[in-house]
C-alpha positions as CSV (number, residue, x, y, z in Angstrom):
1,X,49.8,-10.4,-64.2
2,X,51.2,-9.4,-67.6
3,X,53.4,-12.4,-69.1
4,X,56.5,-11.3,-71.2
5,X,58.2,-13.1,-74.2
6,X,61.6,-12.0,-72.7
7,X,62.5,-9.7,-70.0
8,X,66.2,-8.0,-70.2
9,X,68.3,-7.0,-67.3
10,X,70.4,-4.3,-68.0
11,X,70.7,-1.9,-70.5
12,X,74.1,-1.0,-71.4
13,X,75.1,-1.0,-74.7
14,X,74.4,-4.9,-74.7
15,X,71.3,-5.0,-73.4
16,X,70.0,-1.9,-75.6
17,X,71.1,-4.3,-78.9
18,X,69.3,-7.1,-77.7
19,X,66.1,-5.2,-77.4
20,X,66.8,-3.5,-80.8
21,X,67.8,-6.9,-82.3
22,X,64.3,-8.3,-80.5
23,X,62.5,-6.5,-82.0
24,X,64.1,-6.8,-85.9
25,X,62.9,-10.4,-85.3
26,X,59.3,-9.7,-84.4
27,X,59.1,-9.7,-80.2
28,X,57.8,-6.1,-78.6
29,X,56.3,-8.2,-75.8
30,X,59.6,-7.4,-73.8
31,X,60.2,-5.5,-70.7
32,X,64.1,-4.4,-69.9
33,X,64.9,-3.4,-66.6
34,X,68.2,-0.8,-65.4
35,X,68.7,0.1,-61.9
36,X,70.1,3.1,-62.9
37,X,69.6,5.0,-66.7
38,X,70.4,3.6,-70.0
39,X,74.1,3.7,-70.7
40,X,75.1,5.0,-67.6
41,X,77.1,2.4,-66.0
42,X,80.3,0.7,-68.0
43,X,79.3,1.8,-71.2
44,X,79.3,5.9,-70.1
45,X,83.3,4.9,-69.7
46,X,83.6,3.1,-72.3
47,X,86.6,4.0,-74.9
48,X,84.1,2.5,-77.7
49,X,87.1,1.9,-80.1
50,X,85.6,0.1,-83.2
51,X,88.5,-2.4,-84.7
52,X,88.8,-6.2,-86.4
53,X,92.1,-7.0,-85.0
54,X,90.8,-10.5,-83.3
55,X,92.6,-13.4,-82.8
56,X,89.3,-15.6,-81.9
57,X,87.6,-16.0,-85.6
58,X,84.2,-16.2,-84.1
59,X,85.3,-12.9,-82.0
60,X,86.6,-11.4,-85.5
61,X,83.5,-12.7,-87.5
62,X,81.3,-10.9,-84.6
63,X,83.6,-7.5,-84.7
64,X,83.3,-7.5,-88.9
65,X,79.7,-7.8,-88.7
66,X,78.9,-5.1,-85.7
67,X,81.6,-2.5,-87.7
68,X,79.1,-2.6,-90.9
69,X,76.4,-1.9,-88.7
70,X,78.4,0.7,-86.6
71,X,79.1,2.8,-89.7
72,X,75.2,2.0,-90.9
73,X,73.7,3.0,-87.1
74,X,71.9,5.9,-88.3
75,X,70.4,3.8,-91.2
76,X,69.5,0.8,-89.5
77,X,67.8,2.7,-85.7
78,X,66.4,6.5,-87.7
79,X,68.8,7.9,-84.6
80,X,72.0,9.9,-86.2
81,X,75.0,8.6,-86.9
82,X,77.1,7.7,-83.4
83,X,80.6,6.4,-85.9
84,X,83.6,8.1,-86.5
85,X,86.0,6.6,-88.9
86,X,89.4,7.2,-88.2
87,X,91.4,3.8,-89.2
88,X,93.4,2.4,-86.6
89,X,96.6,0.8,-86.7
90,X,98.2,-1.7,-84.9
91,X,101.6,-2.2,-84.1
92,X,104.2,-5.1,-83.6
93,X,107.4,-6.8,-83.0
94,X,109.0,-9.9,-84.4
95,X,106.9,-12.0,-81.9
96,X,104.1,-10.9,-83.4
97,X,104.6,-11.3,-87.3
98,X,103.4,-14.4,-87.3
99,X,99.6,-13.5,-85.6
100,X,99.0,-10.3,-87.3
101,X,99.9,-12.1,-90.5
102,X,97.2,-14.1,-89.7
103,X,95.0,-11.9,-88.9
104,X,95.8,-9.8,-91.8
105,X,95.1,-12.2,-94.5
106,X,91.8,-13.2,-92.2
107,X,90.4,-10.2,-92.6
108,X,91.7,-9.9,-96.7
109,X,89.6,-12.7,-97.5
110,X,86.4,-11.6,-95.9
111,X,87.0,-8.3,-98.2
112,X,88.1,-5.6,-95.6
113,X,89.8,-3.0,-96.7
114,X,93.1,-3.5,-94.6
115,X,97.1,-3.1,-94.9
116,X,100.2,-4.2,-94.1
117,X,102.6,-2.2,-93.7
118,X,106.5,-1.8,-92.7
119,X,107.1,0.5,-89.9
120,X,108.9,3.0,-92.3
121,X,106.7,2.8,-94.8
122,X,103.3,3.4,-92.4
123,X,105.1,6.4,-90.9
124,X,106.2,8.4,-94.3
125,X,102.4,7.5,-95.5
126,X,100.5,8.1,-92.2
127,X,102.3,10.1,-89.5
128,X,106.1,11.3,-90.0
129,X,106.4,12.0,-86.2
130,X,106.1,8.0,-85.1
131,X,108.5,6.6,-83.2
132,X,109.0,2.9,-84.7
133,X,111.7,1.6,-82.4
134,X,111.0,-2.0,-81.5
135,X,108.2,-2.2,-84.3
136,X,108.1,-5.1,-87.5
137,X,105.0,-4.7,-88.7
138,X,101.9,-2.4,-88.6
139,X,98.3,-3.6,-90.0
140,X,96.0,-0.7,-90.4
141,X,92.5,-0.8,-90.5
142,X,91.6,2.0,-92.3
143,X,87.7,2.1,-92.0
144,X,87.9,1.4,-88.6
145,X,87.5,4.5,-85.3
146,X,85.0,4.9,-83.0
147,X,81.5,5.4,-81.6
148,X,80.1,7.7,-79.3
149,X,78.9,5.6,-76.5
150,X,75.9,6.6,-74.4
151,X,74.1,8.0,-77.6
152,X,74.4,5.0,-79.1
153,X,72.5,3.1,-76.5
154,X,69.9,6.0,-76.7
155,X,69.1,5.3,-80.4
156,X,68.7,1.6,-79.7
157,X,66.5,2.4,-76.7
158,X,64.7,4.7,-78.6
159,X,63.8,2.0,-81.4
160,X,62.4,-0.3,-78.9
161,X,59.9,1.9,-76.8
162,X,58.3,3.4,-80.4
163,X,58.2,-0.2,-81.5
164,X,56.3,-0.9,-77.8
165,X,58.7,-2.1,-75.4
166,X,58.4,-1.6,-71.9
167,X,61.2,0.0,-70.3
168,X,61.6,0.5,-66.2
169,X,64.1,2.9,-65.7
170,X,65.5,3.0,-61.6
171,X,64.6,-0.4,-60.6
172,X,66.7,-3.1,-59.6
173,X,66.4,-6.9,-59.2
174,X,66.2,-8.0,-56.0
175,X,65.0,-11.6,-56.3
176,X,63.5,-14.5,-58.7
177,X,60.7,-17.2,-58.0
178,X,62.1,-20.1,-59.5
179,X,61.0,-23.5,-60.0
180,X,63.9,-26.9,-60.5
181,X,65.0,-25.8,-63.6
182,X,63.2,-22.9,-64.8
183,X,62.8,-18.9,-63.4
184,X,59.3,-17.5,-63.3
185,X,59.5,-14.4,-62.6
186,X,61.9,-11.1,-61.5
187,X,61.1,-9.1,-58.7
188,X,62.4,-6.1,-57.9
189,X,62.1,-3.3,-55.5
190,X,59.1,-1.9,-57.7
191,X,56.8,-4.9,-58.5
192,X,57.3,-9.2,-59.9
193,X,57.5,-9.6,-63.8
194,X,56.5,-13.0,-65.1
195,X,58.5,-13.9,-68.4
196,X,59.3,-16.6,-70.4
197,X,62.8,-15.7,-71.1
198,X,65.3,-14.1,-68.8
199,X,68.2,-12.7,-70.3
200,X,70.8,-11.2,-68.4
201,X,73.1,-8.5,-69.4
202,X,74.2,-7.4,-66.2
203,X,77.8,-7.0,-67.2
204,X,80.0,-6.2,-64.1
205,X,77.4,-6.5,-61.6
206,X,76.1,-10.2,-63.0
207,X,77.7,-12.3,-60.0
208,X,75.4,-9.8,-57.7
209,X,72.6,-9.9,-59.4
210,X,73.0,-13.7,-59.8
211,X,74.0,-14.3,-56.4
212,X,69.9,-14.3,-55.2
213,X,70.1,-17.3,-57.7
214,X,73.1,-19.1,-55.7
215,X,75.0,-18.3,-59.0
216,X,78.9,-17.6,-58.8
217,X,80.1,-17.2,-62.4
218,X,83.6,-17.0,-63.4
219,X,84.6,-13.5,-63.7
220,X,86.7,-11.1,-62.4
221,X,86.3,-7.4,-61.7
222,X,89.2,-5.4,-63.7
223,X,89.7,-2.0,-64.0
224,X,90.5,0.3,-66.8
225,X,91.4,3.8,-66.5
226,X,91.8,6.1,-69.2
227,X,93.8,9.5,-69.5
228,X,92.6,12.3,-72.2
229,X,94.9,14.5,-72.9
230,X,95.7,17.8,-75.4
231,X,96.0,16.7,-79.1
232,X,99.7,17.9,-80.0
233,X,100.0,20.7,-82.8
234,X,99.7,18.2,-85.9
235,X,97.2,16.3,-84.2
236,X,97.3,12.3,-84.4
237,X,94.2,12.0,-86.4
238,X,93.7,7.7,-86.1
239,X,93.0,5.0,-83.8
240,X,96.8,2.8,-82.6
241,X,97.3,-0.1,-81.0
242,X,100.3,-0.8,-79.4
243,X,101.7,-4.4,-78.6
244,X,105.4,-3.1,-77.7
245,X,104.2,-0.4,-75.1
246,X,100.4,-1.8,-73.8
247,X,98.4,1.0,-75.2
248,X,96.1,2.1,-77.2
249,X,94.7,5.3,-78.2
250,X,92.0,7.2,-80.5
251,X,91.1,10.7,-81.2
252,X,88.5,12.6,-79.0
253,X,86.5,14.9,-81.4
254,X,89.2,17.2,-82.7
255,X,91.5,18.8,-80.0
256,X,91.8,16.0,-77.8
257,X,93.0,12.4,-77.9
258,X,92.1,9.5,-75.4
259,X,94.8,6.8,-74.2
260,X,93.9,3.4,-72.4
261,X,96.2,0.6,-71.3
262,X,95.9,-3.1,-73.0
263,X,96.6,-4.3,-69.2
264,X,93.4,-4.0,-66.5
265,X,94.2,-3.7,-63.2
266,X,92.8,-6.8,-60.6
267,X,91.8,-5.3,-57.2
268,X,88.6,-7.1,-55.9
269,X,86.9,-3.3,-57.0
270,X,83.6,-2.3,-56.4
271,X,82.3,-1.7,-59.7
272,X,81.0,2.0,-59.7
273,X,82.4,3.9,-62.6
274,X,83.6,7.3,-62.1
275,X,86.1,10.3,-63.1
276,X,89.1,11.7,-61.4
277,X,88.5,14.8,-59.9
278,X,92.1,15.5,-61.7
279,X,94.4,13.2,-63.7
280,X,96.2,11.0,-61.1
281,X,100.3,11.6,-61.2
282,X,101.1,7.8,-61.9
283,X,98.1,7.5,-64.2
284,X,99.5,10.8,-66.4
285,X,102.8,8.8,-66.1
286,X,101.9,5.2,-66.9
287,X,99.6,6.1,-70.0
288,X,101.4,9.5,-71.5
289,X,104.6,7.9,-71.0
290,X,104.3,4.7,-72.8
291,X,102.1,6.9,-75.6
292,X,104.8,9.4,-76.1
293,X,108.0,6.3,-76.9
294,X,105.4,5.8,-79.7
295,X,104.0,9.6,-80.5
296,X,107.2,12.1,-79.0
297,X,104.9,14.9,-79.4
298,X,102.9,13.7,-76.5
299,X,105.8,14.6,-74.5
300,X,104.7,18.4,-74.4
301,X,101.2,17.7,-74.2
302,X,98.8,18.4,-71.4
303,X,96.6,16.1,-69.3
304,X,92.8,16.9,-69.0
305,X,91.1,14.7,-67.7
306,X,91.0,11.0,-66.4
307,X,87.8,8.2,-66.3
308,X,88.1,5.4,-65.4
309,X,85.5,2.0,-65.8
310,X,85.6,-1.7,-65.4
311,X,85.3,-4.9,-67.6
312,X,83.6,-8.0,-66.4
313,X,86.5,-10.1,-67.0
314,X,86.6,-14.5,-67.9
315,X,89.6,-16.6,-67.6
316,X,90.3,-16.7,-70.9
317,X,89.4,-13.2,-71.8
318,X,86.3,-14.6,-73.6
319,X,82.8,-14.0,-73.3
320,X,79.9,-16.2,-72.5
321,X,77.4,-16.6,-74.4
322,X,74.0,-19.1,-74.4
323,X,72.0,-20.8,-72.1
324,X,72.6,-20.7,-68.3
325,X,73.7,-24.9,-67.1
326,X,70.9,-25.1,-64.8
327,X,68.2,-22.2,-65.6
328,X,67.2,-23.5,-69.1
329,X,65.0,-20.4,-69.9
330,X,68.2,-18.0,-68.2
331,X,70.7,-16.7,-71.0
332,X,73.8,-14.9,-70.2
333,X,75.4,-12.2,-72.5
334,X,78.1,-11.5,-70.0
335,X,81.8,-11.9,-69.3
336,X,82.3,-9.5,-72.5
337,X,86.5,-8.5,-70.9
338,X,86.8,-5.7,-72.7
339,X,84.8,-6.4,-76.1
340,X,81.3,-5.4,-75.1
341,X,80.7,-2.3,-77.2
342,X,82.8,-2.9,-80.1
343,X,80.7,-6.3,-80.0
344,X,77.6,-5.4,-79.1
345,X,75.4,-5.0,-82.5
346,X,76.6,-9.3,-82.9
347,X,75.7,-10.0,-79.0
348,X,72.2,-8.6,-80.0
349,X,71.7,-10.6,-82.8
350,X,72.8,-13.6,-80.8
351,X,70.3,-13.1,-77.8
352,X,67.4,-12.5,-80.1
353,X,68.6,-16.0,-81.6
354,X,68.7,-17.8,-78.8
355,X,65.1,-16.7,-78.0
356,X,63.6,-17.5,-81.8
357,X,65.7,-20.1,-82.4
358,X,67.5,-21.7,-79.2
359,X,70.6,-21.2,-80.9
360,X,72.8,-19.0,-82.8
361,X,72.2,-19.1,-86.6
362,X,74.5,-16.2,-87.4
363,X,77.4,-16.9,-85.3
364,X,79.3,-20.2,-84.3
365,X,79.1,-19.3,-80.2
366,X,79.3,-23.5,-79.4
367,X,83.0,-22.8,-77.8
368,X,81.3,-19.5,-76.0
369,X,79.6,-21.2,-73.8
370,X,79.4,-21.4,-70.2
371,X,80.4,-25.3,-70.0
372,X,83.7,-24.3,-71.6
373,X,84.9,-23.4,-67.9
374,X,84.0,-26.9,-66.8
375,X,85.5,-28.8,-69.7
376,X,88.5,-27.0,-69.4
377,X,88.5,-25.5,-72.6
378,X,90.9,-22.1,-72.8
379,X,90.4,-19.8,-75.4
380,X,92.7,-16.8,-74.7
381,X,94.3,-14.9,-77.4
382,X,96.7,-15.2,-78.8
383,X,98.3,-11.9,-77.8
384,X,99.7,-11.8,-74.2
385,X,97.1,-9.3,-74.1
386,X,93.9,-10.6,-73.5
387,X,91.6,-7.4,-74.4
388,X,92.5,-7.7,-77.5
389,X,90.4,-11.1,-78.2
């Protein structure tokens, strides 16, 4: 039986990094495995906004590195470009000076190009129709926008099978052979893989798949739906987030633009992405409503479609990263709530790590780790908000 330096479970936009970022560092003796296609579970819904605006300054360290390598995708993988730059902006009240301040001069100091800007002042400069009713500040990003999901996974993927990875599309984990502290191998419905590193990117589905391990880890299942709607006549050409109204929204190529919520719904969901067969009547209300207090030209604007996806979801809106407490050859990139494309070129690097290295050389993931839930250690943001890291 063939004997792999690291076999990969999953192959969302997570998974499809850590094979690219495995092979940057020298391993090809990898085998991934996706029950279904590359990027065709969470990351086919994803909204794949690409912003800075992190609270966490390992989080913000990891967003600043994968937006360089966003905007230098087609450089770096020999796939075309998958980013669009747009800037995004992000919007507050008085209660929220103080963090985006923060944040702000953060970012300043590792040389971003970002502003801060009175309400009055962003509208006359940026877009004359805003509403800025409730608003103190804005801090605009203005190199940041967005990706196109799925073919960004098929670039990565790409990389790694002409570099000789082995890829099984359509199979699905069913068990382990495990040992006291070690796993062996992977079996699944197709055949038993021996490999000395097991690295789970499972996203929403990790507490099944670890479940034939008598693992329960601590994350939720929250859903996200997402309404696209008409662009009004003088479009709204950037990326906003909105602290005042929980939204967020992007442009969708050029005639249409895409509008998510900053609150999940809980629901104990199975996790099988999907899209309305037409926009839902309180969805149209919930996201166009709070959109259009912000944009009023969204008032007269019409719905076109809905999606809707799901985050795997920690307590403290964190994700966990490293070794597994009992499985000491078992690493979990998982638990991403929200962050796992923006984030994913950095969770690459810091799987590939982990294997080379047993740790993390480029980023500080010690407070990341999966013993943070039993020392009681909370992270959440510092935004009531906790998607936004």
């Amino acid at each position: 039986m063939r004997r792999y330096s690291v076999i990969v479970i999953g192959l969302g936009s997570t998974g499809s990094s850590i094979l690219y970022n495995l092979v940057k560092m020298g391993y090809t003796d990898v085998l991934a495995i996706e029950s279904r296609c590359p990027g065709c579970g969470q990351t086919s819904r994803s909204s794949a906004l690409i912003r800075l605006h992190y609270t966490n300054p390992v989080l913000r360290d990891m967003a600043i590195y994968s937006w360089s390598f966003w905007r230098r995708y087609g450089l770096e993988t020999g796939y075309y470009d998958v980013f669009h730059e747009t800037g995004v902006g992000f919007g507050g009240g008085d209660i929220h000076i103080d963090v985006m301040e923060e944040i702000y001069q953060a970012l300043k100091r590792r040389g971003v190009d970002v502003e801060m800007y009175q309400p009055s002042s962003f509208r006359n400069e940026y877009y004359k129709d805003l509403d800025i009713d409730g608003l103190s500040i804005v801090v605009w990003e203005s190199g940041s926008g967005y990706c196109d999901a799925y073919d960004s996974v098929q670039g990565f993927v790409r990389y790694a099978l002409e570099s000789g990875v082995d890829i099984r599309v359509g199979e699905e984990v069913i068990d382990f052979i495990v040992g006291d502290d070690t796993i062996y191998k992977v079996v699944t419905n197709k055949g038993v893989y021996d490999g000395e590193y097991i690295i789970n990117a499972s996203g929403v589905w990790t507490n099944k798949l670890l479940s034939r391990l008598n693992i329960k880890l601590p994350i939720e299942i929250a859903r996200e739906d997402v309404l696209y709607v008409k662009q009004p006549r003088d479009g709204i050409g950037f990326g906003w987030g909105d602290f005042i109204y929980g939204f967020y929204g992007r442009p969708d190529g050029g005639s249409r633009y895409l509008i998510g919520g900053l609150e999940p719904i809980y629901n104990g969901f199975d996790p099988e992405p999907g899209e309305y067969r037409y926009p839902p009547i309180e969805l149209v209300k919930n996201r166009l409503g709070n959109a259009s207090k912000r944009f009023p030209k969204l008032n007269y604007v019409e719905p076109i479609s809905a999606i809707y996806g799901y985050y795997d979801v920690t307590p403290d809106y964190q994700p966990i990263l490293g070794f597994d407490i009992k499985y000491r050859n078992l690493i979990h990139i998982v638990g991403l709530s929200g962050h796992g494309f923006k984030l994913a070129p950095a969770y690459g690097v810091v799987a590939a790590e982990l294997v080379k290295y047993g740790v993390s050389r480029s980023f500080d993931i010690i407070g990341l780790g999966l013993d943070r839930f039993l020392k009681g250690i909370d992270q959440h943001s510092k935004y009531k908000y906790g998607i936004i890291g």
